[in-house]
C-alpha positions, 0 to 999 in steps of 0.5 A, a space after each residue: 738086435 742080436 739074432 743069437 745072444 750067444 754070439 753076438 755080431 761085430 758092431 762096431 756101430 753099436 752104442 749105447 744099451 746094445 754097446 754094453 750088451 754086445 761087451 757083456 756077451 763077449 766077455 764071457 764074465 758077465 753075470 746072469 743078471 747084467 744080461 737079462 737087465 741090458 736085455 730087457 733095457 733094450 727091449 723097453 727101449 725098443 717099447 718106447 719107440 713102438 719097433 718091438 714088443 719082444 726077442 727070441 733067445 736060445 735056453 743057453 747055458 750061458 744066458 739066464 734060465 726061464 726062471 732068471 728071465 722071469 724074476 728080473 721082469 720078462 715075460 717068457 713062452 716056449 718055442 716050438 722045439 723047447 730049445 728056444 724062448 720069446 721074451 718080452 719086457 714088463 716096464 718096472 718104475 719105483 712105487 707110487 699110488 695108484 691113478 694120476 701118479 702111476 699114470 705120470 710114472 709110466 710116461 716118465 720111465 717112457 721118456 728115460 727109454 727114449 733118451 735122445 729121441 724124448 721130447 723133454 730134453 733140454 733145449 738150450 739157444 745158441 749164440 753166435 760165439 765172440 772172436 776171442 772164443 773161437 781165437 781160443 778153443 777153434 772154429 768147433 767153438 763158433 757158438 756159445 752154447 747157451 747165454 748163461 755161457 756168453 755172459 760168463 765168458 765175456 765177463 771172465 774175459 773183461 775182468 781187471 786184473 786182480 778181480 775175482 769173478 764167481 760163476 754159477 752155470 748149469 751143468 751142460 752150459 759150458 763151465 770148462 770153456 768159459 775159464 779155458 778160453 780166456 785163459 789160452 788166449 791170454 798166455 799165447 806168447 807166455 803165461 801160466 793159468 792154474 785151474 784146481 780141480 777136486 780130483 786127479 782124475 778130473 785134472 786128467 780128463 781135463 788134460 785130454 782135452 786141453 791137449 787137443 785144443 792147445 796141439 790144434 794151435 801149433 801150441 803145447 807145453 815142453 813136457 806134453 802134460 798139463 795135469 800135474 798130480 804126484 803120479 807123474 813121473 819125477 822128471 816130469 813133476 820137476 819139468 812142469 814146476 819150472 816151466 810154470 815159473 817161467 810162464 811156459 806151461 800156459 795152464 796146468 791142472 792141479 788139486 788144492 794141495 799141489 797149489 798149497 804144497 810143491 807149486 807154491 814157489 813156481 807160482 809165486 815166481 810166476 806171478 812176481 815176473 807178472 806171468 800168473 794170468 788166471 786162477 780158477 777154481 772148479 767146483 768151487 761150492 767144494 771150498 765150502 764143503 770139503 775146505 771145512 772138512 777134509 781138504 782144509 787145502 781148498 780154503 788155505 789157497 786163499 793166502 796164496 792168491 794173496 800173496 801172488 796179488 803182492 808179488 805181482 807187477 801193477 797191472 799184471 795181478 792174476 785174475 781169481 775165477 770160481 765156478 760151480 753149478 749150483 751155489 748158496 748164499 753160505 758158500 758164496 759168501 765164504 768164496 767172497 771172504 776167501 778169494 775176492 779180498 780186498 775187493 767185492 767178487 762180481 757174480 755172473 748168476 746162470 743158476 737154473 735146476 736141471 730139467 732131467 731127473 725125476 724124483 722117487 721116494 720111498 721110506 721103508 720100515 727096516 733095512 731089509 726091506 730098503 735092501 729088497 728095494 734097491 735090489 730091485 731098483 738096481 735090476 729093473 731100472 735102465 743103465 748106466 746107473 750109480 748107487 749112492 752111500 754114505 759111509 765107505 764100508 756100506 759101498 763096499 757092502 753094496 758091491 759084495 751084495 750085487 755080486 752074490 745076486 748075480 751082477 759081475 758088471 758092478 765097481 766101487 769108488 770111494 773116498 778110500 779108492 787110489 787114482 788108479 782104481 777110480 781111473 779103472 773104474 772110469 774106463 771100465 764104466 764109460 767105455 772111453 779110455 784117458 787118451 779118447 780112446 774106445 774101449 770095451 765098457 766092464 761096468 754098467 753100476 758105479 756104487 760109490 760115496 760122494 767121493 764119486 761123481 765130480 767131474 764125471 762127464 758120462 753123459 748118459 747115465 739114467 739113473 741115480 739110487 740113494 741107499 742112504 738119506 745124505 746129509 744136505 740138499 747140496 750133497 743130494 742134488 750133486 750126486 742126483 746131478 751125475 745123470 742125464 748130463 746129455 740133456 735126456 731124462 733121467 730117473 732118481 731113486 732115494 730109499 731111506 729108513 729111520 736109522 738113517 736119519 741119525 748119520 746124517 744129522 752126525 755127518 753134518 755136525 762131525 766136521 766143526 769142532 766146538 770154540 773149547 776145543 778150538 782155542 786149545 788147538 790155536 793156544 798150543 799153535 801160539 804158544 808153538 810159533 816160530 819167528 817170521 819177517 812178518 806176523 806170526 808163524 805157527 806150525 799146523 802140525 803142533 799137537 795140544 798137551 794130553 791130545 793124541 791125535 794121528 799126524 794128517 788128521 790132527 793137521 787137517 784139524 788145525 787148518 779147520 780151525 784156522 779157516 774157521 777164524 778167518 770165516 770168523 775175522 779173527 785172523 787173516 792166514 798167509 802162507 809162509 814168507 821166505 827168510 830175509 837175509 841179515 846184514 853180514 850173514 855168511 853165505 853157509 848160514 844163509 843158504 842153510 837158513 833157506 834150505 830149512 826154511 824151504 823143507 819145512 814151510 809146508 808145515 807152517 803158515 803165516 797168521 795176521 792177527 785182527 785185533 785183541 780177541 783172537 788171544 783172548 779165551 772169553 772173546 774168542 770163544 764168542 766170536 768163533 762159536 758165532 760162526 760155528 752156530 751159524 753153519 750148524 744152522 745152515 747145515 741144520 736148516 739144509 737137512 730138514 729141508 731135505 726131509 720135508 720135501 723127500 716127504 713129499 710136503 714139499 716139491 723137491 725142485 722148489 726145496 732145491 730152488 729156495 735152497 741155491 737163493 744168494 743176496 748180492 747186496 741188492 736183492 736176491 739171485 734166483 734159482 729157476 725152477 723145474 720139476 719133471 716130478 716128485 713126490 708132491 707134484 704126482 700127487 697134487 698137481 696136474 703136468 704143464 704143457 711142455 709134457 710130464 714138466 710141473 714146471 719149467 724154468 725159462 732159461 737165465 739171461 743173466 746181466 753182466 756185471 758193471 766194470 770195476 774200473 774203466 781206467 784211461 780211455 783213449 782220446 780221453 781228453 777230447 770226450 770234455 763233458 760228453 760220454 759219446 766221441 763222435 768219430 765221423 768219415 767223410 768219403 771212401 778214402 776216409 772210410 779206408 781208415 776206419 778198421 785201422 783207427 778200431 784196431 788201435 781202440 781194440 790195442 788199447 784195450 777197447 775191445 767190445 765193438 758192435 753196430 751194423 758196420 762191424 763186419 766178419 773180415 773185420 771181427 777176424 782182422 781185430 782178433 788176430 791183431 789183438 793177440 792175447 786181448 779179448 775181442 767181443 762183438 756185440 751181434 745183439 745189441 745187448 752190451 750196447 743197451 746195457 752195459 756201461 764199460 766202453 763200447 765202440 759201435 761201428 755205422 753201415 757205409 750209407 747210414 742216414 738215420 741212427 737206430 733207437 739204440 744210439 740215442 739211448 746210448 747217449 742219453 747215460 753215462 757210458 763211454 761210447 765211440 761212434 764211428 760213422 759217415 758224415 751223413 748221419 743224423 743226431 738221433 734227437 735231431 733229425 735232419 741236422 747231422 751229428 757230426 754237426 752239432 755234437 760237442 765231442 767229434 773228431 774226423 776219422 784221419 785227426 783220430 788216427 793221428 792222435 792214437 
């Protein structure tokens, strides 16, 4: 700790809470309540761990007074002298009753104070990383993190080209990695990736640590930039767009917009020359819930994806990956309809709570009571912290009010805020610059509208306040969900009043237009279309006869509606095709015809009608207020859900795990549960075991899903009726050829290999032979048990007798090349070897000549 608050030491060793105190003190523009709230986080911090029970600090001008100590929780006593005061903290947490739940509230806090030093952090089990992984990312990324992660990267990897994969991965799993890994390995030599991602300053972030990796191979991009967002020079936005059509960019971060806007030819060109490898959208529950808002692009993409699967050469088609944390049934099914056509998506289901937050309610009976409170939440609770509203104006409200309170180190981000300011404001809050560089933190309180938070990657923030009652349990576990993303307990503080009930309910409802309204928007579109080489083309920027609505809002009104159709299967939406050329057109005109054509596509899309009800008012009517009702509903069912558990009727983890329950079909994909404490749980329930924890979800083991097609094997016809190809060796100069006979297997795309004999040097010589091609060892045995693609498994030299494994293997109808010493056993017959008496074998030197 400081000696004299009034001129803090250099430390450059300092992080955390005594970061920001060191920075707030040398600024010389903190206010008197940043000081004493770091200040007292400190020494609470310092409680936790039983170092300290208080700090001498001088009466100073330029620190707060006794009085300020006093009113912000800290105990004071003069000194001898009178220049010079003891302090000590008093823990502050949001009111419960009394007994068992303060009881449980003060051991909360406790565990928040500690941090990574708290017995409740999450806990994840790592795994030995596949070769492909490391290949990709480099040796730091010799382990998946956690075995939602493996399966998920084995599976994006596996996918066929065409497929679309949906991934739901808890926050700190890996997300990121699991779309990067597959999609640098597969451009090595040439190839593009696309990842959308919600905001610039994601796309930037993202770019960091691409930049890192890809300059680590001795691979980077011609113009050094991997984000492209319209900030970017023009040279630079002109260079990337040809390096993408070309597949020299290997992957480029971008937004719904760019993708819809000035990439659609460059990806389109990408994709016909079969360089577009992957399309992965991030934070995909957004397509749902910004697609149907205010960035209708997030949907619009999925004509695009369509187009570039018929451009594409066979074989060669992008593979479509969807990730988010959390997912529901509604938006899961939307990402199905959208991006997944003509095909079913495969799903790899991770979905689980997170173990860090516990959830506080209070209800007040007028606003200036709620403002009291969060002021208090805001001074006393630990930083860095976010404080969460609804409407725009309210933030800035919010940041006007701490200010006059005595708080210099506050910000605010909105959905009205410019890159440059959230990228400010990221900096300042973070204390980390875009480049990973250090710098000063500026700002220890972020208050912000949901346009805050996505992607943000600070990984200890401690807690998360609510001046609002948000709309949906999704939009409330996303922003709760921008704490303890290292793993440490965290602290949610939800302060709501009656009139808040009333905004919630109009912001749940504002965005879905109703079928009257909509049918004059899509007639006046019909009747406005133009003529296309196929289908129709509308122009989304008609405006309805006596409607008088403002240029962008009156298109994103028209992109809703028409999402909302194809949520409907009234039309199918397609982005606009270029103009073919007629017989005997004279260069000029054509030329001319194409430059108009490609100045204003962007204003149009392509519309496949479905049938007759889509230009029948009645039918339409019915159809489209079907889908209409439906996610009135679900956004209903959503906000009442919230209510009840913010009651305290219900526990709040329980809510939010029935709420991110999908049916694949076949049953119903479960979200774990963990509730470190709520409401309900610190007044009727005891704690488990594991601590304060009222439940504590294992962690997922998801299964991976079956390939959609096996394609041709290799040594197909010498399988005859038999799913297991006995490949057997007979001495050690035979046995010389075995690496050699899996390396051809793994270039003909058998790339998941596994058995005792599968050794390091071979993993290693299998990858860098495979290039672009994912290799996959099995070290578990779980692929082997139970996934039915292709698998080859490799004998020790001196095996004698098979494993269990293997006779379940051959007794099912998966497609398995046993490669092994002439000496061991049937698994159903000991004694006799298999080589002797199983249908389909070959010697190892005839099954490298018929590869």
């Amino acid at each position: 700790m400081f000696k004299d608050l009034t001129h803090p030491p250099e430390l450059p060793d300092a992080h955390g809470t005594l970061r920001r105190l060191r920075d707030a003190l040398a600024s010389g523009t903190a206010g008197w309540r940043d000081l004493a709230s770091l200040t007292r986080q400190i020494l609470l911090e310092a409680q936790a761990r039983r170092n300290t029970t208080g700090l001498t600090v001088p009466l100073d001008p330029r620190l707060p007074s006794r009085e300020q100590w006093e009113a912000m929780k800290c105990r004071t006593g003069a000194l001898p002298g009178g220049e010079r005061l003891r302090i000590t903290a008093t823990p502050w947490h949001p009111p419960v009753p009394d007994g068992l739940p303060r009881k449980a509230a003060e051991e909360d806090l406790r565990q928040i104070l500690l941090g990574r030093d708290s017995d409740q952090r999450r806990k994840l089990e790592s795994y030995p990383a596949d070769p492909f992984f490391t290949a990709a990312l480099g040796e730091k990324h010799d382990r998946y993190v956690s075995i939602g992660q493996r399966q998920a990267a084995r599976r994006v990897a596996l996918a066929e080209p065409g497929s679309t994969t949906i991934v739901c991965l808890p926050t700190g799993h890996g997300k990121t990695a699991v779309a990067m890994a597959p999609a640098l390995l597969a451009s090595v030599s040439a190839g593009v990736s696309v990842i959308v991602v919600p905001t610039n300053v994601l796309a930037a972030d993202l770019e960091r640590r691409a930049r890192g990796r890809l300059a680590q191979q001795g691979h980077r991009s011609p113009t050094g930039r991997y984000a492209y967002h319209a900030e970017l020079a023009d040279h630079d936005r002109q260079q990337m767009r040809e390096d993408i059509a070309t597949g020299r960019q290997r992957v480029v971060f971008t937004s719904p917009e760019s993708v819809v806007g000035s990439l659609k030819k460059p990806l389109e060109d990408a994709s016909e020359a079969g360089l577009l490898r992957y399309f992965v959208i991030d934070e995909a529950h957004l397509v749902d819930q910004w697609g149907e808002g205010f960035r209708p692009a997030f949907q619009t993409m999925a004509g695009h994806r369509r187009t570039w699967l018929g451009k594409a050469p066979p074989g060669r088609q992008p593979i479509t990956v969807a990730m988010s944390a959390t997912l529901t049934h509604h938006q899961v099914d939307g990402l199905d309809t959208l991006f997944a056509s003509p095909q079913r998506a495969r799903i790899v289901w991770a979905a689980q709570l997170r173990h860090e937050p516990t959830y506080y309610v209070t209800d007040f009976p007028s606003e200036e009571q709620r403002q009291a409170a969060v002021l208090d939440a805001v001074s006393y609770l630990p930083k860095p912290m976010i404080l969460y509203t609804t409407k725009v104006e309210d933030a800035k409200g919010w940041a006007r009010c701490l200010r006059d309170h005595g708080f210099r180190r506050v910000t605010q981000v909105t959905g009205d805020s410019r890159d440059a300011e959230r990228t400010e404001a990221l900096e300042g809050w973070s204390g980390q610059t875009a480049d990973d560089g250090m710098a000063d933190t500026r700002y220890d309180i972020v208050v912000g509208t949901t346009a805050f938070g996505l992607g943000v990657d600070l990984d200890d923030v401690k807690t998360i306040v609510h001046a609002c009652l948000p709309d949906t349990v999704d939009r409330y576990y996303q922003e709760v969900g921008r704490a303890g993303r290292d793993g440490s307990p965290a602290i949610s503080y939800l302060a709501t009043t009656k009139g808040d009930l009333g905004l919630a309910e109009h912001m749940s409802r504002e965005a879905i237009i109703s079928a009257e309204g909509a049918w004059k928007r899509w007639d006046a579109m019909f009747h406005d279309k133009i003529p296309a080489p196929r289908h129709l083309r509308v122009n989304v920027d008609t405006v309805p006869p006596h409607m008088d609505t403002g240029y962008q809002t009156n298109r994103q009104w028209n992109l809703r509606i028409l999402n909302l159709m194809v949520r409907a299967g009234l039309v199918a939406v397609h982005p606009p095709e270029e103009p073919l050329r007629t017989d005997g057109e004279p260069d000029a005109l054509w030329l001319a015809r194409l430059e108009h054509f490609r100045k204003t596509a962007y204003r149009c899309v392509d519309v496949e009608l479905l049938g007759s009800d889509a230009r029948n008012e009645e039918r339409f009517a019915i159809r489209f207020e079907e889908q209409r009702e439906r996610m009135l509903r679900s956004r209903s069912s959503s906000l009442n859900e919230l209510r009840a558990a913010l009651r305290g009727d219900r526990c709040v983890a329980e809510v939010l795990g029935s709420y991110y329950r999908v049916s694949d079909g076949v049953g119903e994909l479960l979200t774990g549960v963990t509730c470190r404490g709520c409401p309900y749980c610190r007044s009727c329930k005891k704690p488990s075991p594991q601590g304060s924890f009222y439940r504590l979800a294992g962690e997922p083991r998801p299964v991976l899903p079956d390939p959609q097609a096996l394609g041709r094997l290799p040594l197909a016809r010498y399988f005859g009726d038999q799913h297991c190809l006995s490949i057997w060796w007979k001495d050690a100069g035979d046995q010389a050829h075995t690496d050699e006979f899996v390396e051809r297997l793994v270039l003909r795309g058998i790339v998941v290999i596994g058995g005792p004999g599968a050794g390091t040097q071979l993993r290693r010589r299998l990858q860098t032979a495979a290039r672009t091609r994912p290799v996959i060892v099995d070290d578990d045995g779980t692929l082997f048990r139970d996934w039915p693609g292709p698998v080859i498994w490799m004998a020790d030299a001196g095996a004698k007798a098979p494993g269990p494994e293997l006779a379940t293997r051959m007794a099912w109808e998966a497609p398995t090349y046993v490669v092994h010493p002439r000496s061991l056993d049937h698994p159903r017959h000991r004694g006799t070897p298999l080589a002797d008496i199983h249908p389909a074998r070959l010697s190892i030197r005839r099954a490298l000549e018929e590869l």
